[in-house]
N, C-alpha and C positions, 0 to 999 in steps of 0.2 A: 504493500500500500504506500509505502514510501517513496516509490517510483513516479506513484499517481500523484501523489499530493505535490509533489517538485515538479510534476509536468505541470500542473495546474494554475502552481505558483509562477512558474514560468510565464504562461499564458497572460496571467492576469497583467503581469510584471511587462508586459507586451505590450498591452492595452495601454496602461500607464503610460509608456512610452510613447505610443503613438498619438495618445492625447496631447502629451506636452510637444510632440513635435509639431504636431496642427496646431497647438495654439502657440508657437514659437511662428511659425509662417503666418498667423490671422495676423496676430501682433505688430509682425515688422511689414506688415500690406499697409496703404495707404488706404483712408474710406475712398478715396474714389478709383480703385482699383479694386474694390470687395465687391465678390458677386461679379468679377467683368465687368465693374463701373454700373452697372442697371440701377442702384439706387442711388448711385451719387448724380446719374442724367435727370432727376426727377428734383434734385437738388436744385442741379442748374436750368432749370425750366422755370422753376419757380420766384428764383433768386431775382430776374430782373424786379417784378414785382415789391418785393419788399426793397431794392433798391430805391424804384421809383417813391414809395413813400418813404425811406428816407432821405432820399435829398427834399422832399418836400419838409420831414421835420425839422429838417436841419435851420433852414429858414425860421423857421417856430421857434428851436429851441436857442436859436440866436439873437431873436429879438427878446424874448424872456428874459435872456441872462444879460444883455444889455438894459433893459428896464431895472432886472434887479439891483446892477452894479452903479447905476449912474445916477448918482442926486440930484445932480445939478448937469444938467446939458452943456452948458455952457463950457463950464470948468473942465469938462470929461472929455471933451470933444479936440484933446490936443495929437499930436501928431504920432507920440510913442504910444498911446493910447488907442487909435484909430486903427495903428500898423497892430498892434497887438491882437485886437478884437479880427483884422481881415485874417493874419494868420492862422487863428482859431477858427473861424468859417471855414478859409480853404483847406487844412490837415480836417477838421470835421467832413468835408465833402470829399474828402481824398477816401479816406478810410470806407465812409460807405460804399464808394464804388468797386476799391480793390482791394477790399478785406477776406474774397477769399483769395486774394493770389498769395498775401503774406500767410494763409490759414494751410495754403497747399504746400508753400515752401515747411512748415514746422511737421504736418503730417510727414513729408519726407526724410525732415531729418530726426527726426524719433522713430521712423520704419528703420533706418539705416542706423542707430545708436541699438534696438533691440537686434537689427540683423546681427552688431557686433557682438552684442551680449548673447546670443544664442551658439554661437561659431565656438564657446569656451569651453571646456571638459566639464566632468560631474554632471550630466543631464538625464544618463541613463540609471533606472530602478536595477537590480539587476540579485542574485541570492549570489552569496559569495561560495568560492568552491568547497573552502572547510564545513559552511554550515548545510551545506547539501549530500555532502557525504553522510554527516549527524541523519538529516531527514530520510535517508535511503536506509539507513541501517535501523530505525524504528522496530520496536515492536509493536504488538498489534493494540491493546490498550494507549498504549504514546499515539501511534497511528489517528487512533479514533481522534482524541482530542487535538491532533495537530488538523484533522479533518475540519472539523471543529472552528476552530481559529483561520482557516485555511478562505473558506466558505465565507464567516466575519469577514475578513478581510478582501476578499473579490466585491462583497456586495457595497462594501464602503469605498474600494477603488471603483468600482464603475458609477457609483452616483456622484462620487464627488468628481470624476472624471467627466461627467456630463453637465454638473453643474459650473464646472470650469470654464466648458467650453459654451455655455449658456452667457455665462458674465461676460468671455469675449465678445461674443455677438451684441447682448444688449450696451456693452461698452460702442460699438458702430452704430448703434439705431440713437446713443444718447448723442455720439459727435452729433451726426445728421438733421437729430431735431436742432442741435446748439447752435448750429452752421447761419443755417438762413436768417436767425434774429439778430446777427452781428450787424447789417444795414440798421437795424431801429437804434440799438444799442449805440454806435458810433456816430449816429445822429445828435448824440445829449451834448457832445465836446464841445457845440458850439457856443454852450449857454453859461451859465455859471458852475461855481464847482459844486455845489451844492446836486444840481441837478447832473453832471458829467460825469458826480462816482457811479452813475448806472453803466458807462462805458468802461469804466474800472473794474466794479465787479465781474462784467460781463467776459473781460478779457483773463481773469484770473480763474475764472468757471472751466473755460476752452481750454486754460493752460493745462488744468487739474485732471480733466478728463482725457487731453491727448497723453499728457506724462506717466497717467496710468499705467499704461502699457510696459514702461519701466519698471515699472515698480511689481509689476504682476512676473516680468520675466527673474528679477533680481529674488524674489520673494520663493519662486518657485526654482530654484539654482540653488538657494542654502539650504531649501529643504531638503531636495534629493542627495545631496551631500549631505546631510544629517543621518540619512540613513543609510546610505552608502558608504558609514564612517565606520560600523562594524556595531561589534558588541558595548552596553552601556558598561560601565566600569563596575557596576554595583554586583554584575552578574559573576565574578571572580570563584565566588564560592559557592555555585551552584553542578549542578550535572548538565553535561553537554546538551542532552537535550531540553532541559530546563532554558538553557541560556538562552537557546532558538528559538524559544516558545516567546520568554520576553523580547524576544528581539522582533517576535514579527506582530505583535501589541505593540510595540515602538513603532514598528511601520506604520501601522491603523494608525496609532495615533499622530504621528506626521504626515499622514497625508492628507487627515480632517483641518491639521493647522494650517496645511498648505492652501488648501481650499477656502480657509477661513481670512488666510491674509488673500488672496488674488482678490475675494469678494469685495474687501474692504481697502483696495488697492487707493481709489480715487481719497477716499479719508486719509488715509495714509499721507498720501503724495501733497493735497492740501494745509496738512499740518506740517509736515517737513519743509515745503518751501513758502510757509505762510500763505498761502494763497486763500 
């Protein structure tokens, strides 16, 4: 039975792997390259539209922010003051127009930072040769319960391996909603600051979400090197097949944390770089 239970684990250990490898490639794709670009064209069909209304608020929110700053007309109305407010309209009307070229440049250079981070060793699950001889040599009571634990552990790698690859995906449908409201958002610059941290926040949302993807490949790299690092030290004075036993409960339970940081990758990444 111990031949069965090491093919098994193999298999499962397989699975594992080829999750993170898809989600090493979702990762380092560009959104408008996911799916063959079909949802990013839907982007840009719609995208004039929220253009045109924001250059229309842009207007709006420049006259606001000029009523709110100006007391006195008179006084307000000098030459560094003038230059200042025209700068702010036209960086305001720049940005609505071509925010996503500067959105398309960042998508590709965090595709190509995860390509890098994916290209490093430690990525693959794998049972080491010492602990697989343990598992062949089994007897049949040991057998049962490594069965046991065997079984645990497929059912918590393939959900958490689906759920993984879940977060990837909904990590693309959140950029794509994000995308198009950058015209409104970049509309506020022209007004006061009061009203302009909405292009602030806006831009540190985008950030948070694209950088994600870092932080999901870095997150899922320690882990598999956690477990791939061998026996916990604690197991020293145990029986060889004991030590297996805890070691592949150490796996179950790294791979739930793994699953637990990719989820919470965006929180992660907004708190480390304030965003």
């Amino acid at each position: 039975m111990g031949e069965v239970i090491l093919d098994w684990l193999n298999l499962i250990f397989g699975f594992w792997n080829h999750q993170v490898g898809l989600i090493f490639d979702l990762l380092g794709q560009s959104p408008t390259a996911f799916k063959g670009g079909q949802p990013w064209a839907i982007i840009e069909r719609i995208e004039p539209i929220f253009i045109s209304v924001g250059c229309s608020l842009v207007v709006l929110f420049f006259v606001m922010g000029f009523c709110a700053e100006s007391i006195n007309v008179r006084d307000e109305m000098r030459f560094e003051n003038i230059l200042r407010m025209l700068m702010r309209l036209g960086i305001a009307e720049w940005l609505v127009v071509n925010n996503i070229t500067f959105m398309k440049a960042f998508f590709r250079s965090v595709g190509n930072l995860v390509g890098l981070l994916g290209n490093t060793s430690g990525t693959d699950l794998s049972v080491a040769a010492e602990q697989a001889e343990i598992i062949k040599g089994l007897g049949f009571g040991q057998s049962l319960l490594f069965l046991i634990i065997a079984v645990l552990l497929s059912f918590i790698i393939v959900v958490c391996g689906f759920f993984m690859l879940y977060t990837v995906y909904f990590r693309f449908l959140r950029i794509m909603l994000v995308v198009p409201f950058g015209a409104l958002a970049y509309s506020t610059l022209g007004s006061s600051q009061g009203i302009s941290q909405t292009a602030t926040a806006y831009t540190k949302h985008f950030i948070s979400v694209t950088l994600e993807a870092v932080t999901m490949v870095i997150a899922i790299l320690i882990c598999n090197v956690f477990i791939n690092a061998g026996l916990p030290a604690f197991t020293g004075d145990y029986a060889d097949w004991a030590k297996v036993l805890i070691y592949l409960c150490e796996m179950t339970f790294t791979v739930a944390i793994t699953t637990g940081a990719v989820k919470g990758a965006q929180t992660l990444t907004s708190k480390m770089m304030g965003l």
